[in-house]
N, CA, C and O atoms as a Tinker XYZ file with bonds, in Angstrom:
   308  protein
     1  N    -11.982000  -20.969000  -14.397000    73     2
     2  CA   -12.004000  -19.998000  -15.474000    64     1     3
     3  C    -10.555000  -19.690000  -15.844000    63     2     4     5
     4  O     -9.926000  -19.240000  -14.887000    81     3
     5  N     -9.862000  -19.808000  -16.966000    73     3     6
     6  CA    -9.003000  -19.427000  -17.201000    64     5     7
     7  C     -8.663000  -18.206000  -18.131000    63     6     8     9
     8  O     -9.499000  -17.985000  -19.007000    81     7
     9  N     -7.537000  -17.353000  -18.077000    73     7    10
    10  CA    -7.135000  -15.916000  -18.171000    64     9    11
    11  C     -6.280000  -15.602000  -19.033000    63    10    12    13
    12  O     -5.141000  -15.956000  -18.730000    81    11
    13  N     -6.409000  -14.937000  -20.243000    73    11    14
    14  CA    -5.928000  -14.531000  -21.510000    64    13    15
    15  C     -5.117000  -13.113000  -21.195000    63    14    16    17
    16  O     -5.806000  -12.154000  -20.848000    81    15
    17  N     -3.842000  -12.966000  -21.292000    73    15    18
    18  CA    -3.386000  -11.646000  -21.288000    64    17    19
    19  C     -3.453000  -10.959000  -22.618000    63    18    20    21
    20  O     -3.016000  -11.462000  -23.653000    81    19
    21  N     -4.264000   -9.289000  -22.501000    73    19    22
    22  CA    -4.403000   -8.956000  -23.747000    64    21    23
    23  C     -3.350000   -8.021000  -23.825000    63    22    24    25
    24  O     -2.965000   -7.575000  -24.906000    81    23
    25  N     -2.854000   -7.694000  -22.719000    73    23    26
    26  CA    -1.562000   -6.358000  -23.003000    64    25    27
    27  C     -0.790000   -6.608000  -21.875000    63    26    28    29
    28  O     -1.109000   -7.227000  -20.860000    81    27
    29  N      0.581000   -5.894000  -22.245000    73    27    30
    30  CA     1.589000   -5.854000  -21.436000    64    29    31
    31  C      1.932000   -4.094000  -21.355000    63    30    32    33
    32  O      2.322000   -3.493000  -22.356000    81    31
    33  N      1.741000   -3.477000  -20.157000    73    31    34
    34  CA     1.408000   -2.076000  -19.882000    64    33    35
    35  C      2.972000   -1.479000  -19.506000    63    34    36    37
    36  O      3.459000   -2.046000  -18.528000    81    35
    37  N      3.442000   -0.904000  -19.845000    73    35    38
    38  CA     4.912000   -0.852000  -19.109000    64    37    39
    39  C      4.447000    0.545000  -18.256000    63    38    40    41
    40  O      4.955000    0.208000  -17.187000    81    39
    41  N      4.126000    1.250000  -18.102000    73    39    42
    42  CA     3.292000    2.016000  -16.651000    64    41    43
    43  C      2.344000    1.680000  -15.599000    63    42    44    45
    44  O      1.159000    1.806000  -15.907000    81    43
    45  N      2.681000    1.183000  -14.131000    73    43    46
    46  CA     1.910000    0.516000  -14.013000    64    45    47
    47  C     -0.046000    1.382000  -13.517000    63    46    48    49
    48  O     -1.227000    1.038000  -13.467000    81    47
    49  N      0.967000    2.803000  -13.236000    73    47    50
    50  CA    -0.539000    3.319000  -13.274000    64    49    51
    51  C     -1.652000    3.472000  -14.545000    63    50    52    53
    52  O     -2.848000    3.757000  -14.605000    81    51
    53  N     -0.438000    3.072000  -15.677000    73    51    54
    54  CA    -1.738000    3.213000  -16.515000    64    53    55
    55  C     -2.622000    1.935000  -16.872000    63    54    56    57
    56  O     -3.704000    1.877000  -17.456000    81    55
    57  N     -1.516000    0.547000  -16.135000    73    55    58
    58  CA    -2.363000   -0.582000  -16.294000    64    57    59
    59  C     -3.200000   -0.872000  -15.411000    63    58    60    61
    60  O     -4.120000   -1.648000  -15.667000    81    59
    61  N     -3.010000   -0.167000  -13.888000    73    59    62
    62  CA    -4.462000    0.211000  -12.899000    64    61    63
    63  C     -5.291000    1.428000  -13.643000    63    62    64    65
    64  O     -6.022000    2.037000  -12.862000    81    63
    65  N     -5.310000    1.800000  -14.727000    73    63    66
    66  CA    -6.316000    2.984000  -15.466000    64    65    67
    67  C     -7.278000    1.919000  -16.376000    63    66    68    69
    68  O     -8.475000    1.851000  -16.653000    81    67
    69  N     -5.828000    0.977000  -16.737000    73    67    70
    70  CA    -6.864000    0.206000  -17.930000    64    69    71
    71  C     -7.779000   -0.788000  -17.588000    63    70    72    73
    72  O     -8.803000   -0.980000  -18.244000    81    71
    73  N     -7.451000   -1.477000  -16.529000    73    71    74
    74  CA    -8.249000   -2.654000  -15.342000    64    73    75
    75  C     -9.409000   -2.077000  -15.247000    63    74    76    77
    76  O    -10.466000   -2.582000  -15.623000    81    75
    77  N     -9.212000   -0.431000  -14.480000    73    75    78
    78  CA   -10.486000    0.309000  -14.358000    64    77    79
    79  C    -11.587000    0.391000  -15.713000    63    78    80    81
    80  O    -12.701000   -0.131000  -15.680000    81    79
    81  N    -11.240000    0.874000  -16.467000    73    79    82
    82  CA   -11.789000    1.177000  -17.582000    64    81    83
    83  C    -12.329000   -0.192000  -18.405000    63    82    84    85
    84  O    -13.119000    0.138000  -19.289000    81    83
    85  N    -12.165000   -1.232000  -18.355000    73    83    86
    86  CA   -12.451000   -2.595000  -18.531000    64    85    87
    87  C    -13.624000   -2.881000  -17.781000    63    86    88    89
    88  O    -14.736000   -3.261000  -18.149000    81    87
    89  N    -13.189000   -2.641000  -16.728000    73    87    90
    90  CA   -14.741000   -2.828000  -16.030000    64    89    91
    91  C    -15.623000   -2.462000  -15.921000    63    90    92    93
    92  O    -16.544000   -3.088000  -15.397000    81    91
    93  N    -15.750000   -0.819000  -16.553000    73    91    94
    94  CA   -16.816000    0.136000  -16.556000    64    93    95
    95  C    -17.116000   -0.299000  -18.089000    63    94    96    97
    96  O    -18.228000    0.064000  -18.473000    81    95
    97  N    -16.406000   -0.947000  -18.957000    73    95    98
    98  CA   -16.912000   -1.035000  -19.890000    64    97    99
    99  C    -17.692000   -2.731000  -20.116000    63    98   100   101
   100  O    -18.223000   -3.054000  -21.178000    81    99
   101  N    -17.620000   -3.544000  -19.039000    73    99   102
   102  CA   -18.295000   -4.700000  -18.739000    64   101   103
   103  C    -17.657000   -5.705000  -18.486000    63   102   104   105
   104  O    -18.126000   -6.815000  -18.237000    81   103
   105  N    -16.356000   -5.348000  -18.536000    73   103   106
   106  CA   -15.023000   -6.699000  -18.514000    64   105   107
   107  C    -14.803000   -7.328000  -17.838000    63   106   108   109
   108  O    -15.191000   -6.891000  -16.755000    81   107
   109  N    -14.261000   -8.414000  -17.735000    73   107   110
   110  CA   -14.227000   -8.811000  -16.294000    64   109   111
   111  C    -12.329000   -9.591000  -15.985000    63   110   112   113
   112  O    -11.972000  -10.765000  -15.895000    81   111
   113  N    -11.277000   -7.868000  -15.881000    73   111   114
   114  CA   -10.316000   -8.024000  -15.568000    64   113   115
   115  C     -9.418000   -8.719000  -14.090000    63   114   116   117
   116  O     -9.637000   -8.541000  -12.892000    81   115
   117  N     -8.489000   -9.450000  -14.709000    73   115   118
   118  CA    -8.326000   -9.557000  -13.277000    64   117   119
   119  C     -7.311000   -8.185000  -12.101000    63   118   120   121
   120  O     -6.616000   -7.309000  -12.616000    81   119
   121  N     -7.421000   -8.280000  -11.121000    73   119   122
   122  CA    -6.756000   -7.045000  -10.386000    64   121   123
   123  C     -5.315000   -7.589000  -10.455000    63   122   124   125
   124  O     -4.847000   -8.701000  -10.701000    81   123
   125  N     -4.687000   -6.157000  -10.084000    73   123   126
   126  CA    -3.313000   -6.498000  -10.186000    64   125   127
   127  C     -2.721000   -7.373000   -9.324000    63   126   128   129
   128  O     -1.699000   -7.922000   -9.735000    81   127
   129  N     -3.173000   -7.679000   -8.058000    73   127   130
   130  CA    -2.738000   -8.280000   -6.953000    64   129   131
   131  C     -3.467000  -10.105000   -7.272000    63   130   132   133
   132  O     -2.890000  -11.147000   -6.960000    81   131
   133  N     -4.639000  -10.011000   -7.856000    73   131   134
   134  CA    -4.939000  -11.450000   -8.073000    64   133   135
   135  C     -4.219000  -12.048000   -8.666000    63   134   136   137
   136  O     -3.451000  -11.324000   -9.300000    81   135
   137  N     -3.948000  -13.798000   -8.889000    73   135   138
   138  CA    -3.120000  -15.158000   -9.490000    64   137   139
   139  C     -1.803000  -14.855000   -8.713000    63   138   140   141
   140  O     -0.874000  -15.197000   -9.444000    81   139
   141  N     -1.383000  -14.405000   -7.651000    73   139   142
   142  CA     0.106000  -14.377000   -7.032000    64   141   143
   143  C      0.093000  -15.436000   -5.939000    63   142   144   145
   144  O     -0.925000  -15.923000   -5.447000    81   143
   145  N      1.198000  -15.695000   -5.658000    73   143   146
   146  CA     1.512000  -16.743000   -4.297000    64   145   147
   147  C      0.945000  -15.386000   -2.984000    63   146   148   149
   148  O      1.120000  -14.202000   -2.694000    81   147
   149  N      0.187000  -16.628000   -2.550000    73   147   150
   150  CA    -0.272000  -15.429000   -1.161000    64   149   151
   151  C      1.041000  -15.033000   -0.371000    63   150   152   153
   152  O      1.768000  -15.846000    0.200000    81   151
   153  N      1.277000  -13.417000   -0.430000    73   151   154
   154  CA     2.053000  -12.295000    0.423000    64   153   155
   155  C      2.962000  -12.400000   -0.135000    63   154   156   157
   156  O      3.991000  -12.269000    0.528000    81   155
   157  N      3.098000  -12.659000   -1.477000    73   155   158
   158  CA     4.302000  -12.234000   -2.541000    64   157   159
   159  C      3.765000  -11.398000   -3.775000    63   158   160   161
   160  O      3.184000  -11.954000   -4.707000    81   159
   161  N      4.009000   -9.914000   -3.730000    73   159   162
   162  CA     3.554000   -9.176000   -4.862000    64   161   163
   163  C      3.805000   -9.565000   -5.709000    63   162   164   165
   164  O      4.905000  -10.103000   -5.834000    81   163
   165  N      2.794000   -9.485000   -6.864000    73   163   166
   166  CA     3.247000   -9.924000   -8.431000    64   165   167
   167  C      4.611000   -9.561000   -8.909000    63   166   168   169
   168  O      5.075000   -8.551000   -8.381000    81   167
   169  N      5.230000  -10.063000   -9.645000    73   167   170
   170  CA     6.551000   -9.367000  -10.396000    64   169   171
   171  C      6.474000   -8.855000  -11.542000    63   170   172   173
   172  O      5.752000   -9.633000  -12.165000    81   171
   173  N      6.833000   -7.848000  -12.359000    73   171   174
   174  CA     6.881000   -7.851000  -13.313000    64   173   175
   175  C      7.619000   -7.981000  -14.151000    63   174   176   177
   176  O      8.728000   -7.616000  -13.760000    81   175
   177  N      7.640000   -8.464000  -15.585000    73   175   178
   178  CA     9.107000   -9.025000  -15.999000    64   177   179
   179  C      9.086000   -7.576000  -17.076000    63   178   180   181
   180  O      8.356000   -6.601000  -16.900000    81   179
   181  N      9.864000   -7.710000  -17.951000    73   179   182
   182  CA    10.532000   -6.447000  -18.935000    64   181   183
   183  C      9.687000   -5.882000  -19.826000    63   182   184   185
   184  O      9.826000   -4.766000  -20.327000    81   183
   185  N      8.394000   -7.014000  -20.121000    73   183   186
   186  CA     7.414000   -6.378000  -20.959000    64   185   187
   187  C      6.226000   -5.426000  -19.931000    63   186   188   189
   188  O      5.274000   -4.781000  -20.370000    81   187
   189  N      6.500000   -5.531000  -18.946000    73   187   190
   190  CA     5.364000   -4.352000  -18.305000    64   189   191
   191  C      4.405000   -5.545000  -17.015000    63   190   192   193
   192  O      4.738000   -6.670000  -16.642000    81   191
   193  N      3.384000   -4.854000  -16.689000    73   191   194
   194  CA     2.175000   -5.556000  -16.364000    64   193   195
   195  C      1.229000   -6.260000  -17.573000    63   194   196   197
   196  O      1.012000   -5.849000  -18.712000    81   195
   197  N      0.830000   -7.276000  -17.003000    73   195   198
   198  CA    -0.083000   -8.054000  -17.630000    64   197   199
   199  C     -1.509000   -7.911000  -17.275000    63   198   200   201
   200  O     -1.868000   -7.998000  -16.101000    81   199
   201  N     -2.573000   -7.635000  -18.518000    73   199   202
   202  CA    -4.044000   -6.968000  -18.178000    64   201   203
   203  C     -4.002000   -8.425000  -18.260000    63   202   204   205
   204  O     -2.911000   -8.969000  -18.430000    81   203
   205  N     -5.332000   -9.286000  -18.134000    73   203   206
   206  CA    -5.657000  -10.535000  -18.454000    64   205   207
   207  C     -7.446000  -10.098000  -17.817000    63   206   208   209
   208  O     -7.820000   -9.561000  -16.774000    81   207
   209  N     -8.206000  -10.639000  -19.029000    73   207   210
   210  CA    -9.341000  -10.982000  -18.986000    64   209   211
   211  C     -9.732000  -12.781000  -18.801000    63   210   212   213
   212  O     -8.728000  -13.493000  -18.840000    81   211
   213  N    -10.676000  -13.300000  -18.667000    73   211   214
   214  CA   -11.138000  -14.192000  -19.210000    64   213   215
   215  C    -11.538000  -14.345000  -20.673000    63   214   216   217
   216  O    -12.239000  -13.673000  -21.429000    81   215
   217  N    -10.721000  -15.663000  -20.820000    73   215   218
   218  CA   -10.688000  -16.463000  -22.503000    64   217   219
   219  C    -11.798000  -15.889000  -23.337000    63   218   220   221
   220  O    -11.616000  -15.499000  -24.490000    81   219
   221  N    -13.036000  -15.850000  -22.669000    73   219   222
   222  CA   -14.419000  -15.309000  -23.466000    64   221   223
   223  C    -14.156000  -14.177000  -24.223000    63   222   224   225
   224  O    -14.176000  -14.082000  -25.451000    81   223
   225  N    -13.917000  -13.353000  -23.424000    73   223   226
   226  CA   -13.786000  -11.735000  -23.179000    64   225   227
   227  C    -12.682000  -11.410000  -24.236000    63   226   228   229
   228  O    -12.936000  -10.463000  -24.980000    81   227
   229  N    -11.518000  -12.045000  -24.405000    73   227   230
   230  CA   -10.385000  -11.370000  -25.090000    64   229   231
   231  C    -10.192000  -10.667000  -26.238000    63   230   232   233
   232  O     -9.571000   -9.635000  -26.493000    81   231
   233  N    -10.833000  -11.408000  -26.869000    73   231   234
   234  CA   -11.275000  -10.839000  -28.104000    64   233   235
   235  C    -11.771000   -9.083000  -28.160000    63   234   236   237
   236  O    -11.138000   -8.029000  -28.236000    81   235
   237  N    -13.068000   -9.398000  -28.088000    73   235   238
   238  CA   -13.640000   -7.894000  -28.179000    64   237   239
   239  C    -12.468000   -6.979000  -26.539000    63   238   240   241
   240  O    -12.299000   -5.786000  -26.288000    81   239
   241  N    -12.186000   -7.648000  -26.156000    73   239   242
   242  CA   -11.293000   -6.786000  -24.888000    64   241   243
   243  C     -9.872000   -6.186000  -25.195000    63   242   244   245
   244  O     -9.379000   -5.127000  -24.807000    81   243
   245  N     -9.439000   -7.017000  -25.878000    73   243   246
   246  CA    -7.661000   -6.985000  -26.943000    64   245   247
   247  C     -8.174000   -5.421000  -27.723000    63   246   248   249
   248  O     -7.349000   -4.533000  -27.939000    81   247
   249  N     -9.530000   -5.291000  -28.055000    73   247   250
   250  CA    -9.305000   -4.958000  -29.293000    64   249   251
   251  C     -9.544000   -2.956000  -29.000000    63   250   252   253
   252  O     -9.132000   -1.998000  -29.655000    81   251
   253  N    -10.569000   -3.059000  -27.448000    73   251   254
   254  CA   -10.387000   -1.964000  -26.575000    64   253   255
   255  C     -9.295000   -1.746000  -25.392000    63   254   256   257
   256  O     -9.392000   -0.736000  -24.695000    81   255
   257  N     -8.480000   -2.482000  -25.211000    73   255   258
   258  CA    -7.805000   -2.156000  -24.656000    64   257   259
   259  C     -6.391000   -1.457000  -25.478000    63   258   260   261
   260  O     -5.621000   -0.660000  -24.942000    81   259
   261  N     -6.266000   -2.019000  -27.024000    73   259   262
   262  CA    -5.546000   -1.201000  -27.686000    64   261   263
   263  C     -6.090000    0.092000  -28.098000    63   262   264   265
   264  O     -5.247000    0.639000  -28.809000    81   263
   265  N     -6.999000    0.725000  -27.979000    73   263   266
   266  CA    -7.842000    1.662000  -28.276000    64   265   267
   267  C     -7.928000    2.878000  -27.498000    63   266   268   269
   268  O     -8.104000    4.074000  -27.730000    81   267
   269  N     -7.705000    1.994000  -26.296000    73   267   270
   270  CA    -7.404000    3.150000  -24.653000    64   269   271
   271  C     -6.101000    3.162000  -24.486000    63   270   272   273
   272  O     -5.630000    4.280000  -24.278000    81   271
   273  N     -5.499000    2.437000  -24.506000    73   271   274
   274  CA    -3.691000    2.623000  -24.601000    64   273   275
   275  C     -3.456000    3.829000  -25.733000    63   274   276   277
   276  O     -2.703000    4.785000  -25.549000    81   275
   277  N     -4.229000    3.605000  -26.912000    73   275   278
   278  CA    -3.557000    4.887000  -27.665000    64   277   279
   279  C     -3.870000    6.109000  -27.162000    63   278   280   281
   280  O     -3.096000    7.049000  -26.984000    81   279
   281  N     -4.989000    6.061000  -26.947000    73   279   282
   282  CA    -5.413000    7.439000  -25.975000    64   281   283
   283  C     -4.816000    7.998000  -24.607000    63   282   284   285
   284  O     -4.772000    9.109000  -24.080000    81   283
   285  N     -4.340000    6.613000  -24.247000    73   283   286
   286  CA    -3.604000    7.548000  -22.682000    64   285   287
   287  C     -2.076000    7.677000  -23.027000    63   286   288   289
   288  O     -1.708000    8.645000  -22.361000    81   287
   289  N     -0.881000    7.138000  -23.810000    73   287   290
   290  CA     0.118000    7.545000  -24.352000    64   289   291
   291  C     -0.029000    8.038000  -24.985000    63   290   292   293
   292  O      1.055000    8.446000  -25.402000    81   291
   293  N     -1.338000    8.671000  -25.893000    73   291   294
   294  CA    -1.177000   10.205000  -26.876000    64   293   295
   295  C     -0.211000    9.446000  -28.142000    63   294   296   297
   296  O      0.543000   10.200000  -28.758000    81   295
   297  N     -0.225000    8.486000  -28.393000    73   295   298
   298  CA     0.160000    7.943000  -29.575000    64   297   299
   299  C     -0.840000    6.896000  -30.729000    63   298   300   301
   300  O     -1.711000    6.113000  -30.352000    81   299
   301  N     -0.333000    7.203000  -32.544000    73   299   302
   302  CA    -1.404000    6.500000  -33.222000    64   301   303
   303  C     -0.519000    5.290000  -33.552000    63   302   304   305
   304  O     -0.080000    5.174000  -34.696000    81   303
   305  N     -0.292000    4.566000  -32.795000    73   303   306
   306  CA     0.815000    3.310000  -33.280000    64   305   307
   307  C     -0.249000    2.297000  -33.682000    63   306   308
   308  O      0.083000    1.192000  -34.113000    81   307
C-alpha cells in the first residue's frame, strides 16, 4: 500500500491531534513512529510533520484535514 502526504503540521502535537481525528473520522493515517528505520525516530525536516494517508484516501482526507487545521490554529487561511 502506498502513502500520500496530505499536510505538513509544524506542531507536532497538533499533527498527533490530526492522526487522531482522521481516524475517528474513518481514515486510515499512518502513526507518527511508522515508515522509519527501526530505533531511529522519524526526523523532521523544516516543513513540519508529515500526515500521510493511503493513495485512496487522499483526496477526500487533504480536503478534511485542511478543515481541522483551520480550526485548531484559529485561522481562515
Amino acid at each position: 500500500m502506498t502513502y500520500q502526504i496530505i499536510a505538513h503540521v509544524k506542531n507536532p502535537s497538533q499533527a498527533r491531534a490530526l492522526v487522531v481525528a482522521l481516524r475517528a473520522y474513518g481514515f486510515n493515517p499512518l502513526e507518527q513512529g511508522d515508515g522509519g528505520l527501526p530505533g531511529v525516530p522519524n526526523l523532521f525536516g523544516p516543513e513540519g510533520v508529515p500526515v500521510q494517508v493511503p493513495e485512496a484516501e487522499a483526496g477526500d482526507a487533504t480536503v478534511l484535514a485542511r478543515d481541522l487545521l483551520k480550526e485548531m490554529t484559529g485561522t481562515d487561511t
